[in-house]
N, C-alpha and C positions, 0 to 999 in steps of 0.2 A: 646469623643463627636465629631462629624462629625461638623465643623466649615461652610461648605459650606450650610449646611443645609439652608434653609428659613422657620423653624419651629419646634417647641418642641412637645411632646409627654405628655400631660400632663392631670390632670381629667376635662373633662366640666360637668359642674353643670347640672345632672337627667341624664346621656349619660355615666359614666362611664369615662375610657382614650379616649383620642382623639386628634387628630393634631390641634395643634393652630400657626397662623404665627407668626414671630416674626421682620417681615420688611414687608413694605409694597410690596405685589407680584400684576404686572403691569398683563393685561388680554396677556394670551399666554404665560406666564413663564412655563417651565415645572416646578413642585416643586420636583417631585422627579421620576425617572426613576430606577426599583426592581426587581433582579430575583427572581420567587419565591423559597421559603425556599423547600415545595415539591410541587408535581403535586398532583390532586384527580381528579379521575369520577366524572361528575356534576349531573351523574342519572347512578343506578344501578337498577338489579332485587334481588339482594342478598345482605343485610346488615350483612351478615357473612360473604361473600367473601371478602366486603366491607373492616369489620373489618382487617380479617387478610392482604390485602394490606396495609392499613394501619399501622399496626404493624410492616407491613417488611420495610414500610417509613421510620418510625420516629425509629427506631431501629438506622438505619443507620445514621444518625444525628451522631455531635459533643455532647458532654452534655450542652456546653451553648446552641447551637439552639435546644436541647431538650427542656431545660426549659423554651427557649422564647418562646416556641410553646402552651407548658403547661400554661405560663402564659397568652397567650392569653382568652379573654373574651368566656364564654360559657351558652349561652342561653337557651340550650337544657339536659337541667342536667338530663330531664328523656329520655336518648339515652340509648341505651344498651351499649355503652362507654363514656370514657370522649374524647375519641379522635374522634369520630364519632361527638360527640357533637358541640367540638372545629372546626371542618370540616364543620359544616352545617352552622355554627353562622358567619365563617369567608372567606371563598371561595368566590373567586372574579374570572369571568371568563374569559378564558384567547381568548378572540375571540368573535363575534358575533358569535352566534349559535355553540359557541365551544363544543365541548364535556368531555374539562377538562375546570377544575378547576384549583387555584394555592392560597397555603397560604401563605401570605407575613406577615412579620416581623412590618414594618410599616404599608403599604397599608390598610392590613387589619384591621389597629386601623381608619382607616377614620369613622364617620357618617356620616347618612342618613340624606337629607333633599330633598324633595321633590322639590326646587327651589333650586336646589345646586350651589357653587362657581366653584367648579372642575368636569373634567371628565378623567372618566378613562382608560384608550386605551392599548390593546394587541400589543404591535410592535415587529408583526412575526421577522422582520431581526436582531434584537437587540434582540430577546428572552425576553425581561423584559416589564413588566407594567410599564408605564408613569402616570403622574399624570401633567394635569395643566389645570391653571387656566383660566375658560372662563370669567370670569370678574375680575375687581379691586378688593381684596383680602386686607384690611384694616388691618395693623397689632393690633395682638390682637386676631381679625377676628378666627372662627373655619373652618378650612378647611372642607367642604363637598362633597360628589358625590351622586347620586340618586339609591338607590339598585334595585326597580322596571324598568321592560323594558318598558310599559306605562305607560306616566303618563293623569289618566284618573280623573273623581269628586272625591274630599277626600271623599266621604263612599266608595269607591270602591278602592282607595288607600289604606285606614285606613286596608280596612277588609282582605285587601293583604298582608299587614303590620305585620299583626296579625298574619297569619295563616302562614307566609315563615319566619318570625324575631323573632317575639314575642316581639312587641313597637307597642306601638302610638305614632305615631308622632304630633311633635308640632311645627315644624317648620314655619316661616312665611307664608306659602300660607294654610298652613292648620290649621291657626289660623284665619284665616278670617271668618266674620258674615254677617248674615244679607244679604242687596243687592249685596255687593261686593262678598261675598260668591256662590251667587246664578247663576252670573256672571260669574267665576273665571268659578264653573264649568260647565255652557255650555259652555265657550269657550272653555275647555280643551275636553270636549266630540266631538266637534264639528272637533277639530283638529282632533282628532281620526277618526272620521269619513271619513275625509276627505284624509288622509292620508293612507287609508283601501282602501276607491275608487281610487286615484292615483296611487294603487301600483296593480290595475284591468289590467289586457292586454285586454284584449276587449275595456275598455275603452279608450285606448292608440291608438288603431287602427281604432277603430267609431267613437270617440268622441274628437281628441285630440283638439280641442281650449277650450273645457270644461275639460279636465283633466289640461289642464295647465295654465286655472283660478282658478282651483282649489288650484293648487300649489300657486302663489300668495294671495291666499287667507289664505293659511295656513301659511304663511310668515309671514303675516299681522296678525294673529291673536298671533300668537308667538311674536312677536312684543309688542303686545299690553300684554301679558301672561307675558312678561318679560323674556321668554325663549327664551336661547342662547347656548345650546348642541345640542347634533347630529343633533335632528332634523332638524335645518336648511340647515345642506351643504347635508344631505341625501333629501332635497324637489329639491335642487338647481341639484341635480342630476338627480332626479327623470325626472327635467324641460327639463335637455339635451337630458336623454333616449327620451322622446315625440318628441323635435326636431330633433333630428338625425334620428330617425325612420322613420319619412315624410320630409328627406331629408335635412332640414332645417340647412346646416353647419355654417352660421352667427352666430345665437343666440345658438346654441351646444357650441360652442367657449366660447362665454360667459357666458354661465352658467356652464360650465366645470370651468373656472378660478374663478367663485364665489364659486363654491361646494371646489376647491384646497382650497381657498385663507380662509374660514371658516371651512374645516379640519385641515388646518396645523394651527388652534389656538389651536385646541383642543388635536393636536393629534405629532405637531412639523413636519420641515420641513424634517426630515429623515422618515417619515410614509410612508410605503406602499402605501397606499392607494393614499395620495398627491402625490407622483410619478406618479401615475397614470394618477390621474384628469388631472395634467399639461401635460401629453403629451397627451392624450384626446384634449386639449385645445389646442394643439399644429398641432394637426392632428385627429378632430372629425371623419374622415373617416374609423379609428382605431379600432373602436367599431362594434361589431359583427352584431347589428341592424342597421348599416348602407347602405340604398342602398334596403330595404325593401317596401319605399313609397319617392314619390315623389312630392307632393300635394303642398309641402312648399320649393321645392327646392331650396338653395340658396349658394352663394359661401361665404366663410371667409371670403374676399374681402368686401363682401357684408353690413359688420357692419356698420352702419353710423356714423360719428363725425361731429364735427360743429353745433350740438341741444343740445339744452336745456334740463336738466334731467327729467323735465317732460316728453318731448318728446320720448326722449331715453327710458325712462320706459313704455312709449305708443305703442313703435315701439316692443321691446324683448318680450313683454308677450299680442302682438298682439291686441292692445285694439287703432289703429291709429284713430281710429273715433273720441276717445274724446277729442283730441286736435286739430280738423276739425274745425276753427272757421267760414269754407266760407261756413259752411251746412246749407240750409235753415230748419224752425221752425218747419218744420212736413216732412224731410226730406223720412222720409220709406215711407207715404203716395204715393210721387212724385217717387220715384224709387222703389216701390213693396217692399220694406222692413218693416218687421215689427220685435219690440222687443220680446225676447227669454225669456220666464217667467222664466227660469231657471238661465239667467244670475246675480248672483250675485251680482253685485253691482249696478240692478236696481232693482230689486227683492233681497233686503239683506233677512236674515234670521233675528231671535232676536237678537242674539249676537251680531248681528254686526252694529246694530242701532245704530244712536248716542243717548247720556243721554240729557235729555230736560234741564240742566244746564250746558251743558259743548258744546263747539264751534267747532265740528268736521269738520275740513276744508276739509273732504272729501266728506263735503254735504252742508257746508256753507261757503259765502265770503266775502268780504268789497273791497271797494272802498276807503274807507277814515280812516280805522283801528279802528274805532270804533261804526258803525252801522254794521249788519252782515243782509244778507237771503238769501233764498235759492240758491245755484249754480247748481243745479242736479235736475231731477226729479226720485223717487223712492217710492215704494209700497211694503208692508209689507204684502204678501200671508201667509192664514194658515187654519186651517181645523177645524171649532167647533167639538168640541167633547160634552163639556158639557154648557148649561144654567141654569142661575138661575137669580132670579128676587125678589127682597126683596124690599129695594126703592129705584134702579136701577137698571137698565139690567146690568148683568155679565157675558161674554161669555169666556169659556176658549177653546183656539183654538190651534191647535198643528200644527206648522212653519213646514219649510220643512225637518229640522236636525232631526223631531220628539220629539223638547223640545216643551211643553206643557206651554202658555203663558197666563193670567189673560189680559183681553182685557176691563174697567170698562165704562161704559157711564155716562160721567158728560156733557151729550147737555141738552139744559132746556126740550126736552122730558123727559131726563133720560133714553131713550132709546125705548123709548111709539111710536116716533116717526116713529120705521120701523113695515112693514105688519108684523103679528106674521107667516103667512105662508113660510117668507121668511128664519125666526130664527128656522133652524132645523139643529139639529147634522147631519153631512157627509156633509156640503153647507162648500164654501169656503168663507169668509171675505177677503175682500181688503183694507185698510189703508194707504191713502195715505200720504206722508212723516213722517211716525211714528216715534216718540221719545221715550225710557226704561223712566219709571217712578219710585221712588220709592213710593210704598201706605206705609199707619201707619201702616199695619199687618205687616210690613215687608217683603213682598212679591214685586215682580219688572215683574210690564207688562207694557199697554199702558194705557195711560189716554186716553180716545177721547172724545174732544170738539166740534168738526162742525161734523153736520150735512152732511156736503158735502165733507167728504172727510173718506167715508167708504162706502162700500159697499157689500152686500151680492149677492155671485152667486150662485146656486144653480147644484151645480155639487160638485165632490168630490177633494180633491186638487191636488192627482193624478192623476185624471182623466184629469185634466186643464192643469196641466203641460205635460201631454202626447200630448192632442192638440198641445199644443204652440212648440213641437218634429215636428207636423204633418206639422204648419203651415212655421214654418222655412225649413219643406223637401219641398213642394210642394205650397206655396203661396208669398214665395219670388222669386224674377226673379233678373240673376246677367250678364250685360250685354245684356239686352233683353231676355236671353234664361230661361227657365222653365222648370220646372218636372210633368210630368202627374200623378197624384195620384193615377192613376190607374192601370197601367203600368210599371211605374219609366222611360219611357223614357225620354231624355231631349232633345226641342225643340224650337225655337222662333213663331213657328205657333199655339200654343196651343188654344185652347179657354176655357173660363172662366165660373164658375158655374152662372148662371145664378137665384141661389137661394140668396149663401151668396155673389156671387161675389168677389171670393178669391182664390178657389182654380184651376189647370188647368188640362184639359182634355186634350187627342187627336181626342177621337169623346164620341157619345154617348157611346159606349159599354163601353168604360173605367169610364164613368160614370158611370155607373151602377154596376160596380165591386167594384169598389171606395165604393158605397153609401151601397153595400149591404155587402161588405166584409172589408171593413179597414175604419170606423167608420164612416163615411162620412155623415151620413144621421143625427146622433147627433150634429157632429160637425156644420152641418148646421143649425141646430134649436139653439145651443148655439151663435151662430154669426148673429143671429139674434140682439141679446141683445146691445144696440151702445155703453152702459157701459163698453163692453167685448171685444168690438172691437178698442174702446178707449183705453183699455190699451194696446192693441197689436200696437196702432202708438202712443203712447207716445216716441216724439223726446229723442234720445239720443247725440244729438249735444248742442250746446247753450240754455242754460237755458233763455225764455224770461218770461212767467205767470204759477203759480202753475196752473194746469188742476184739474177739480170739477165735482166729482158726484152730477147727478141730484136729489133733495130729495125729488120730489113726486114719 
């Protein structure tokens, strides 16, 4: 017996053999570092060619790792082999995106758990599979790793599970019910999502202060998920790729040393990979997409110290405004800015509301540690799809991720209150500082109470949020100077629509291109509405009164 071990090999109850620890393993131990016993194809076209490589494999073997190999578990007992079977049930891969496989002796007794304790890592220079642990590992504790490459809602986990394993799992996240369930999984879809558009190059190039709220936004929601694997130091990478691209070698630096510094837990300070990141972070310039954009230019030199971690987290993922305390009350008003419906944490999604019994300090504050209200202003966009009406209005409306939200009317109208012309599927609802409720059916939308703080627009949600694309290209002015809508030139002599009074021309003719060719003509009858123009200046500086829709 291997004395250095931090763990036995022993049966876990409905799992078969599995590694259980036998000391308590601190977060970053590696528990064990394994060559594998052989290599395999991780996809072929011939499960006869298959076959006989395999044959010539395990031919080769000693007779003890014959029969360790044999004695490994096999799920697949109707394979056209038992060795094919033991290969598909136990192959762990030796790489992202590798194309072998490798069966290990140990490794391969690990279980699956969907919130796993361990992760598992290829280290090309050392040739072996590592294993360790991203959190405290409780002795006792089953050592786990995650078999799935996403982890997305358990039905889509489960039926993944099914179809590549043959289990259900049961693990703690896939035991959840009920509201926490429903929860769990928008926010894991939501990652996903979100994680799919940050790894967009276009978006990287047109859009980077929105691909790299996005990043923090998946941070945040990992966070909150309880997830602490790859995902993180690959978002923290993700962050650097967008700042190095437009120049940005400050914060390249430090999200290089956050993506190093959350690799080498998972993967130890001999990894490839963290070799990298840290000379990355040592010399952002290093990197191929360097020198491609310059919009964000700024030196190393450039990091700040002597702030406060709020600030410091205001300053790297470019959000300086909200710790602006000298900004007046309707700031964008006074300097032509207006907020970005797309922006995330004024415009949250569901997920990311807080729960109308729990003290989310990233929407609420105190003075004295035990009265709380509001600190932020924030509105809850989504898109009716369906109504109904029994003895309340019901409207289920689909947010921007595409989750599909129970929106209930508890105002003494019951919801009688609004025109019925205005309650029609494809119209957008707005909600302002919305709470996750949970109802008796067990279901989790919003409850809404006043009267004055929902509104119905009549336009599509995409449609709204394509404006507020429009109104952030050509109706903000940054240093006096402006965008012609019509044109795209930028100028400080522009003049102004004279219908909505927002957006800017260079003369008429660009008006009329504007109004007849790039939406102009809608966007001006939608800006009519002062509901709709009200939310585009809701201050994003100090919070002084909640802002109200009108309910006639």
């Amino acid at each position: 017996m291997d004395t250095d071990k931090v763990y036995i090999i022993q049966e876990v109850h409905g799992k078969g053999l599995g590694l259980v620890s036998t000391i308590k393993i601190p977060k970053g131990t590696r528990i064990l570092s394994e060559r594998p016993l052989l290599r395999v194809p991780r996809s072929t076209n011939s499960k006869e060619l298959l076959g006989v490589y395999l044959s010539k494999e395990i031919l080769a073997l000693s007779d003890d790792q014959r029969q360790a190999f044999f004695a490994l578990y096999n799920t697949f007992e109707d394979e056209t082999s038992q060795e094919l079977g033991i290969v598909r049930t136990n192959a762990l891969p030796l790489g992202s995106n590798a194309s072998m496989g490798g069966i290990f002796l140990d490794a391969s007794r690990i279980n699956h758990s969907c919130i796993q304790n361990a992760q598992n890592t290829w280290n090309e220079d050392l040739q072996r599979l590592t294993i360790h642990a991203i959190r405290d590992i409780n002795k006792g504790e089953e050592i786990t790793i995650m078999y799935l490459q996403d982890r997305a809602d358990r039905c889509t986990r489960q039926l993944a599970l099914q179809k590549n394993f043959r289990f259900t799992c049961s693990c703690p996240l896939c035991s959840l019910s009920g509201p926490q369930l429903h929860l769990s999984d928008a926010r894991l879809n939501e990652i996903l999502r979100l994680d799919k558009s940050i790894g967009d190059s276009i978006q990287i190039v047109a859009s980077p202060l929105q691909a790299l709220h996005d990043v923090r936004k998946l941070l945040r929601l990992c966070e909150e998920e309880g997830i602490d694997d790859a995902t993180v130091p690959r978002a923290y990478y993700d962050a650097f790729q967008i700042a190095i691209f437009h120049g940005d070698m400050a914060r390249a630096t430090v999200f290089a040393k956050r993506a190093a510094t959350a690799r080498g837990v998972m993967e130890g300070d001999d990894s490839p990979t963290v070799h990298r990141h840290r000379e990355l972070a040592r010399d952002p310039s290093r990197h191929a997409s360097y020198g491609y954009g310059s919009q964000w230019a700024t030196s190393i030199n450039d990091v700040p110290s002597g702030i406060s971690a709020e600030a410091f987290a205001a300053w790297l993922w470019r959000e300086e405004n909200k710790t602006d305390s000298a900004r007046t009350q309707n700031p964008r008003q006074e300097a032509g800015e207006y907020a970005d419906l797309r922006n995330d944490a004024m415009f949250p999604c569901f997920s990311a509301l807080p729960g109308e019994n729990e003290l989310h300090l990233a929407f609420f504050e105190s003075s004295d540690g035990f009265s709380y209200h509001l600190r932020k202003h924030w509105c809850f966009l989504a898109e009716i799809v369906d109504i109904e009406q029994f003895m309340r209005l019901r409207l289920l409306a689909k947010d921007k991720t595409g989750l599909e939200v129970p929106v209930s009317f508890y105002t003494p109208g019951r919801g009688n209150e609004l025109d019925p012309l205005c309650v029609l599927k494809g119209y957008t609802l707005a909600v302002l500082y919305a709470e996750q409720h949970g109802f008796l059916d067990m279901t989790v939308g919003i409850r809404h109470e006043d009267p004055a703080s929902l509104k119905i627009f009549p336009v599509a949600l995409d449609e709204l949020l394509s404006l507020s694309d429009r109104v952030q290209q050509c109706a903000t002015q940054a240093n006096g100077v402006r965008t012609c809508q019509g044109c795209g030139r930028k100028a400080d002599t522009l003049k102004k629509c004279a219908r909505c009074n927002w957006f800017w021309y260079c003369d008429k003719a660009c008006q009329t291109v504007a109004w007849n060719e790039k939406g102009h003509k809608g966007d001006c009858k939608l800006l009519k509405d002062p509901e709709l123009r009200g939310l585009f200046l809701l201050p994003q500086g100090r919070f002084v009164q909640p802002h109200r829709f009108s309910v006639s």
